[in-house]
C-alpha positions as CSV (number, residue, x, y, z in Angstrom):
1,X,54.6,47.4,70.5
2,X,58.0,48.7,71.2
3,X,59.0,52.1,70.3
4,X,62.5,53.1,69.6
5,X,63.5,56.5,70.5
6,X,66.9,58.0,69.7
7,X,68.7,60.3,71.4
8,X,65.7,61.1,73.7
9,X,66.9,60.1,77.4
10,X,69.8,60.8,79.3
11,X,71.3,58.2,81.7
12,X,71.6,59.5,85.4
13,X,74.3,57.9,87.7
14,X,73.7,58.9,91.6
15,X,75.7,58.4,94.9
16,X,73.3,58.2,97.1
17,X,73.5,58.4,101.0
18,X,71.8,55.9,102.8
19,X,69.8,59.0,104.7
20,X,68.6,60.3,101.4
21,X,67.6,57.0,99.8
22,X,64.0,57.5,100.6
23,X,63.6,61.0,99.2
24,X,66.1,60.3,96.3
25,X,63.4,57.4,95.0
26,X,60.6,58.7,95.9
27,X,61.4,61.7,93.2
28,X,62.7,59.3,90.8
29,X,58.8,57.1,90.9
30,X,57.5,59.9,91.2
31,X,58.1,61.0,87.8
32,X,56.3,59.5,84.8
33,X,59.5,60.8,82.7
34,X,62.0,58.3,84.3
35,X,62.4,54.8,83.9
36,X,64.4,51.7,84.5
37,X,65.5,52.5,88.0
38,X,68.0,50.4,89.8
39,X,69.3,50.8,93.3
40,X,72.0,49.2,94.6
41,X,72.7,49.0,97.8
42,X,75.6,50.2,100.3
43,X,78.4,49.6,97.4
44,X,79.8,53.3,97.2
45,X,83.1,53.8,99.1
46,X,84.2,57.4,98.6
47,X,81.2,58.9,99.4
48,X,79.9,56.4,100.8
49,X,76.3,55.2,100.0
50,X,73.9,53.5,97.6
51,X,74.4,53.1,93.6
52,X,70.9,54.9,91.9
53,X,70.9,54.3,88.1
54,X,67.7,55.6,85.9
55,X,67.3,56.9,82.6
56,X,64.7,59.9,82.2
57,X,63.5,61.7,79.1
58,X,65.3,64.7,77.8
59,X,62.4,67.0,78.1
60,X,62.7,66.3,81.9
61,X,66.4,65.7,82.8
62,X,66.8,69.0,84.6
63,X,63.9,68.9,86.1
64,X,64.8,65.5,87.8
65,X,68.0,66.9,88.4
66,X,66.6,70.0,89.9
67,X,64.6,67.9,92.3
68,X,67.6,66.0,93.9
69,X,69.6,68.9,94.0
70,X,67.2,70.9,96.2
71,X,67.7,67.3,98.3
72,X,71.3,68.2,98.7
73,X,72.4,65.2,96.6
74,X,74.9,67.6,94.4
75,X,76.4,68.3,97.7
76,X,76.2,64.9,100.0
77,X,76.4,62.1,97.1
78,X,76.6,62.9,93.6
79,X,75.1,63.3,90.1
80,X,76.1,62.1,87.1
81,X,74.6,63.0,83.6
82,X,75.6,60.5,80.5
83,X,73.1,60.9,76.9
84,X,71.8,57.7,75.6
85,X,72.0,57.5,72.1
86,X,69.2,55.4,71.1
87,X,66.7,53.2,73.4
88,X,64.5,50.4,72.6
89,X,61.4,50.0,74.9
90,X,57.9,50.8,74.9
91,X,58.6,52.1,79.1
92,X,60.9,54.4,77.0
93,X,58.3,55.9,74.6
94,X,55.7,57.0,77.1
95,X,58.4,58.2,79.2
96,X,59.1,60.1,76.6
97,X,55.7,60.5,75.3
98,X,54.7,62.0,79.1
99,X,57.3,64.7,78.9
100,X,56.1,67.9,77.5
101,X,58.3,69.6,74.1
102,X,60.7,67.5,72.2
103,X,63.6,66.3,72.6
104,X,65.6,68.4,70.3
105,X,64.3,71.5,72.0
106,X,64.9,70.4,75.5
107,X,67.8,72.2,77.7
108,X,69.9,70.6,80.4
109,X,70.7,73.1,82.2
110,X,73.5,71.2,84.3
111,X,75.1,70.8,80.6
112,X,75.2,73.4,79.9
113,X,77.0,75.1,82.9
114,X,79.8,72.5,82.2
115,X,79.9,73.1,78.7
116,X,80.4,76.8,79.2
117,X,82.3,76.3,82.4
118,X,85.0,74.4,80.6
119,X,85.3,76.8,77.2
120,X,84.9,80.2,79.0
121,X,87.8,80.6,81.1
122,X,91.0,82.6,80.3
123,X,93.5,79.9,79.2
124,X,96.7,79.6,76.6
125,X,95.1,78.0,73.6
126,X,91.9,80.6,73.7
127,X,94.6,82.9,73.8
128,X,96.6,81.7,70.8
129,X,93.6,81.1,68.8
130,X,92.1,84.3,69.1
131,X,95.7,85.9,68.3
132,X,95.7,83.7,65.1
133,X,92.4,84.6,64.3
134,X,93.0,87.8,64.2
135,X,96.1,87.6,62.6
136,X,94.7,85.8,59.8
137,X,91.9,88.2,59.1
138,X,94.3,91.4,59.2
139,X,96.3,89.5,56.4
140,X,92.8,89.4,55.1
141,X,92.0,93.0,55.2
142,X,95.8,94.1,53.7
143,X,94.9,92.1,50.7
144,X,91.4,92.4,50.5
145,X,90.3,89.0,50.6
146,X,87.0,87.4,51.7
147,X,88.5,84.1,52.0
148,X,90.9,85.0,54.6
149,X,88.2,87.0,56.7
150,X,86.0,83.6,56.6
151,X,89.3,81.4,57.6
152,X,89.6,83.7,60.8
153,X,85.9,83.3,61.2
154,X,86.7,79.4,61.4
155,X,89.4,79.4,64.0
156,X,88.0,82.5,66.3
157,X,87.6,80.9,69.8
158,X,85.3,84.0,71.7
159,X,82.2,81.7,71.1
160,X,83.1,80.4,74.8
161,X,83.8,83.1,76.8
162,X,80.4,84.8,75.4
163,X,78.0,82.1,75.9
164,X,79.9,81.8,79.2
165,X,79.3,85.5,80.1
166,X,75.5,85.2,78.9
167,X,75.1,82.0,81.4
168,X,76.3,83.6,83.8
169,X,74.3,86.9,83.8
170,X,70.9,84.6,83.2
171,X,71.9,82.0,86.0
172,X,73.3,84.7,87.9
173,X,77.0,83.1,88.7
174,X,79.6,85.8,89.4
175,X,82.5,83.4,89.4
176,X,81.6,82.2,85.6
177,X,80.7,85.6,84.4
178,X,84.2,87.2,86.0
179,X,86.1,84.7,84.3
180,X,84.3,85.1,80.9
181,X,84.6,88.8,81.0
182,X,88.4,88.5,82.0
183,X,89.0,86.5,78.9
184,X,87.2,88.8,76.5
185,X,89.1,91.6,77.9
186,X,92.5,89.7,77.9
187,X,91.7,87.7,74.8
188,X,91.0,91.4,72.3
189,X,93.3,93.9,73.8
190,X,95.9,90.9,73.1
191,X,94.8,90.2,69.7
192,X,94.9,93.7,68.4
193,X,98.2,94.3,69.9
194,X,99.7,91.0,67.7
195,X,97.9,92.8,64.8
196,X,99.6,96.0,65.1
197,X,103.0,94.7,64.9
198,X,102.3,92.2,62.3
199,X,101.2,95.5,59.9
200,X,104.2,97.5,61.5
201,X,106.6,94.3,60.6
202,X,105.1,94.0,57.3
203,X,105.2,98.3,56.5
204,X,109.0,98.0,57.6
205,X,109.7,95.5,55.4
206,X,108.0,96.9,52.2
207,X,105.3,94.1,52.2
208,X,102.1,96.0,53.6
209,X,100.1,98.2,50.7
210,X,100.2,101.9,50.7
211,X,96.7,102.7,51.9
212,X,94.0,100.2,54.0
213,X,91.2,103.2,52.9
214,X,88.1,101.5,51.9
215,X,88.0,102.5,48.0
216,X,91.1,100.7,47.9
217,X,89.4,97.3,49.6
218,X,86.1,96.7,48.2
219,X,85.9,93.4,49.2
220,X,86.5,94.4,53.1
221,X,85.7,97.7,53.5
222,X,82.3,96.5,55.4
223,X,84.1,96.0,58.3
224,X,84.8,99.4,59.7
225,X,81.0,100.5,58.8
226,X,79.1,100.2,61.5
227,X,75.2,99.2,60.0
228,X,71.5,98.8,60.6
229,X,72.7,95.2,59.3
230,X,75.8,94.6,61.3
231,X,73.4,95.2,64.1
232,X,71.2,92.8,62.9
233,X,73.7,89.8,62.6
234,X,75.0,90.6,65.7
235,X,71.1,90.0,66.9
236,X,71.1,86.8,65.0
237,X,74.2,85.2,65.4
238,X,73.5,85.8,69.9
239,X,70.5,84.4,69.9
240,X,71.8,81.0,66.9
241,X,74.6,80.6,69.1
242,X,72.9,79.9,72.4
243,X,70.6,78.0,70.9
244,X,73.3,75.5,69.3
245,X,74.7,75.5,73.0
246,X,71.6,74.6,74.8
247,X,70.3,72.5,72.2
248,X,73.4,70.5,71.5
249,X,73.3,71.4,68.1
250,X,76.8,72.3,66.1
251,X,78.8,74.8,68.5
252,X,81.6,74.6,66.0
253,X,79.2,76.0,63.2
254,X,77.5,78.8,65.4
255,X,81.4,79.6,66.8
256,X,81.9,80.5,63.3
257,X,78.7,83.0,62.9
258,X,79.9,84.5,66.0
259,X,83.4,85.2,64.9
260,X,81.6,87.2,61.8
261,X,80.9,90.1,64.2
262,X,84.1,90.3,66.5
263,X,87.5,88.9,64.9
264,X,87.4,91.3,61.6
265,X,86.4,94.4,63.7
266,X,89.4,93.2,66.1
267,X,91.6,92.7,63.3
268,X,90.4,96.4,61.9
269,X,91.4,97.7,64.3
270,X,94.7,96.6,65.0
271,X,95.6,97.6,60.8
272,X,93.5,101.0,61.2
273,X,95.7,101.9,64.5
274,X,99.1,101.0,62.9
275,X,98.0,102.7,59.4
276,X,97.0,105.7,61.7
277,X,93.4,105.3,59.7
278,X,91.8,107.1,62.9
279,X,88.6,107.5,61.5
280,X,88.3,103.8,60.2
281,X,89.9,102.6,63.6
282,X,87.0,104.2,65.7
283,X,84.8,102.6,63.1
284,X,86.3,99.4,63.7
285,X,85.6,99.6,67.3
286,X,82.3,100.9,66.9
287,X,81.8,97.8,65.2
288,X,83.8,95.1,67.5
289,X,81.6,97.0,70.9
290,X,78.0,97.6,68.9
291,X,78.6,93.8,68.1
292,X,79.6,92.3,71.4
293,X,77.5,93.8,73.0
294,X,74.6,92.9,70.8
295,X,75.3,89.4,70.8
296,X,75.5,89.1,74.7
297,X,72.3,90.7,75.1
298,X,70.6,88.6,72.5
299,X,72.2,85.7,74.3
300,X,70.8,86.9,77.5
301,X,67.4,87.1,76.0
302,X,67.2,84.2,74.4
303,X,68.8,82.0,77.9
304,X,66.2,83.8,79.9
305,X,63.1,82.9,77.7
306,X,64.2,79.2,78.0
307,X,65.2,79.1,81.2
308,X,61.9,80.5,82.4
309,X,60.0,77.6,80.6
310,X,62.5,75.2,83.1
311,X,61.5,77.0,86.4
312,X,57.8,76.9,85.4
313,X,58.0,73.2,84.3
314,X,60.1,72.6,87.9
315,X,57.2,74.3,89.9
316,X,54.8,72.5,88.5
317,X,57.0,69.3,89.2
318,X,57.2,70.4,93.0
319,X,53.4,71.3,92.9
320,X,52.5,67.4,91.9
C-alpha cells in the first residue's frame, strides 16, 4: 500500500568529488532513513565532481548530514538542504517509519544555523525596526494604551539576534554569538536614545502628559515592576521561541512573545530617563536585563536538551 507522508523528508543535493564518491554512498545506503538515491556521474563543473540526489526523513536529516560533513564534503563538494512538502511512496513511509521521533519535533541543525545566521546580525532594517518598535510602545506608555504596547510587540525584531546568541553559546560559534551580542547592544542603547528625544520633542511642544507615574497609567504601569511573573514569561517565551525556530513552527508568532519582555522595558526606559522618573527608569531596566537575560538562558537550555538528543542519535549512527 502506498503511504503518503507530508512534510516529512527533506531533499539533499550533494557535489560530490569523485575521491569521496565511495564514502559519500556508502553513508547514504547505509541509512534506512534515506531513499531514492541518484548519482550522477562526473557532471559538476565548479567544483568539479558527481551529482548525489536523495531524500531522507526529517527525524534523520542532520544526522545524514552530520555523517558527510565529518567526510569533508561541506568543505570539498557541497551540501544542499531543500524540504519536500509532501511524498507519495511506501519507500517513503518506512523511511520514515525507521527514524526515531516525529517529524514535527525533529531539528535540522544546519537550518537552523542559517536561519539564525541570516536574522542575527547587526544590519539597517533590524535597526529601524527596533527603533520603531520602541517608538511605538513609548507612544504607548504616554497614553496608556495596551494596544500600542502589543503593536510594538508585533514589529520588535530582537527575536533574531537572541536565538542567534543562544545558538551560538549551545553550538559554541564565537563569530555568530559576537555578532548577535553586537546587535543587542547596538540595537537598545539606540532605541532608547530615539525614545528619549521623541518624549523630549513631545514635552517641548506641549504634547507629552504631566506625569508617566504609575497611578497615572494603570493600563502600563506593569512595565517598570519587575515580578515573580515577568520572570516567569521571560522563562516561557526563551524556551517557545527556540522551539518555533528549531521546529519550524511560526517565528513571526514567537518574535512577538519575545518582544513582550524587551521592547516596553526599552521603551520605559527611554520615557522614565527623559521624565527624570529615576526610580521607574532603574525599574525599567531591571526589567529589560532580568528579562534578556532570562530568555537567553532558557533558550540555552532548551537548544542544549535537544541538541544532546542529535549527538546521541549521531553516535549511535557512527556506532552501526
Amino acid at each position: 500500500m502506498v503511504g503518503t507522508v507530508e512534510a516529512g523528508l527533506v531533499h539533499l543535493r550533494l557535489i560530490v568529488p569523485t575521491a569521496t564518491v565511495g564514502p559519500v554512498l556508502d553513508v547514504l545506503e547505509h541509512s534506512p532513513a534515506v531513499l531514492n538515491v541518484v548519482r550522477v556521474g562526473d557532471v559538476s563543473l565548479k567544483p568539479p565532481g558527481d551529482l548525489v540526489l536523495c531524500d531522507v526523513a526529517r527525524e534523520e536529516a542532520s544526522v545524514v548530514v552530520g555523517q558527510l560533513r565529518e567526510l569533508g564534503l561541506d568543505r570539498s563538494g557541497s551540501i544542499a538542504i531543500d524540504p519536500v512538502s509532501s511524498t507519495m511512496s511506501s519507500a517513503a513511509t518506512r523511511a520514515s517509519h525507521a527514524a526515531a521521533g516525529s517529524p514535527a519535533d525533529a531539528v535540522i541543525w544546519e537550518d537552523v544555523e542559517a536561519r539564525t545566521s541570516e536574522s542575527a546580525g547587526l544590519s539597517f532594517s533590524f535597526l529601524a525596526f527596533i527603533v520603531l518598535a520602541t517608538l511605538i510602545a513609548a507612544v504607548g506608555i504616554l497614553t496608556d494604551s495596551q494596544i500600542l504596547i502589543i503593536g510594538a510587540m508585533v514589529v520588535g525584531p530582537e527575536f533574531g539576534p537572541l536565538a542567534g546568541l543562544c545558538v551560538a553559546l549551545v553550538q559554541r560559534r564565537p563569530e555568530l554569538a559576537r555578532s548577535s551580542a553586537v546587535a543587542l547592544a547596538v540595537g537598545f542603547p539606540l532605541a532608547i536614545a530615539a525614545t528619549i528625544v521623541l518624549v523630549l520633542v513631545l514635552k517641548a511642544a506641549g504634547r507629552a502628559p504631566g506625569t508617566v507615574a504609575a497611578h497615572a497609567r494603570p493600563a502600563t504601569f506593569f512595565i517598570a515592576e519587575p515580578s515573580t511573573f515577568s520572570v516567569l514569561v521571560a522563562l516561557l517565551a526563551g524556551i517557545a521561541g527556540l522551539l518555533s525556530l528549531t521546529t519550524a513552527k511560526s517565528g513571526a508568532l514567537m518574535g512577538v512573545l519575545i518582544s513582550v519582555t524587551t521592547i516596553p522595558a526599552a521603551a520605559n526606559v527611554g520615557v522614565a530617563w527623559a521624565y527624570g522618573s529615576w526610580h521607574e527608569l532603574g525599574g525599567a531596566a531591571e526589567q529589560l536585563g532580568l528579562n534578556l537575560a532570562c530568555v537567553v538562558v532558557a533558550g540555552v537550555a532548551t537548544l542544549a536538551a535537544q541538541r544532546l538528543g542529535f549527538v546521541r542519535r549521531l553516535r549511535r549512527a557512527r556506532a552501526a
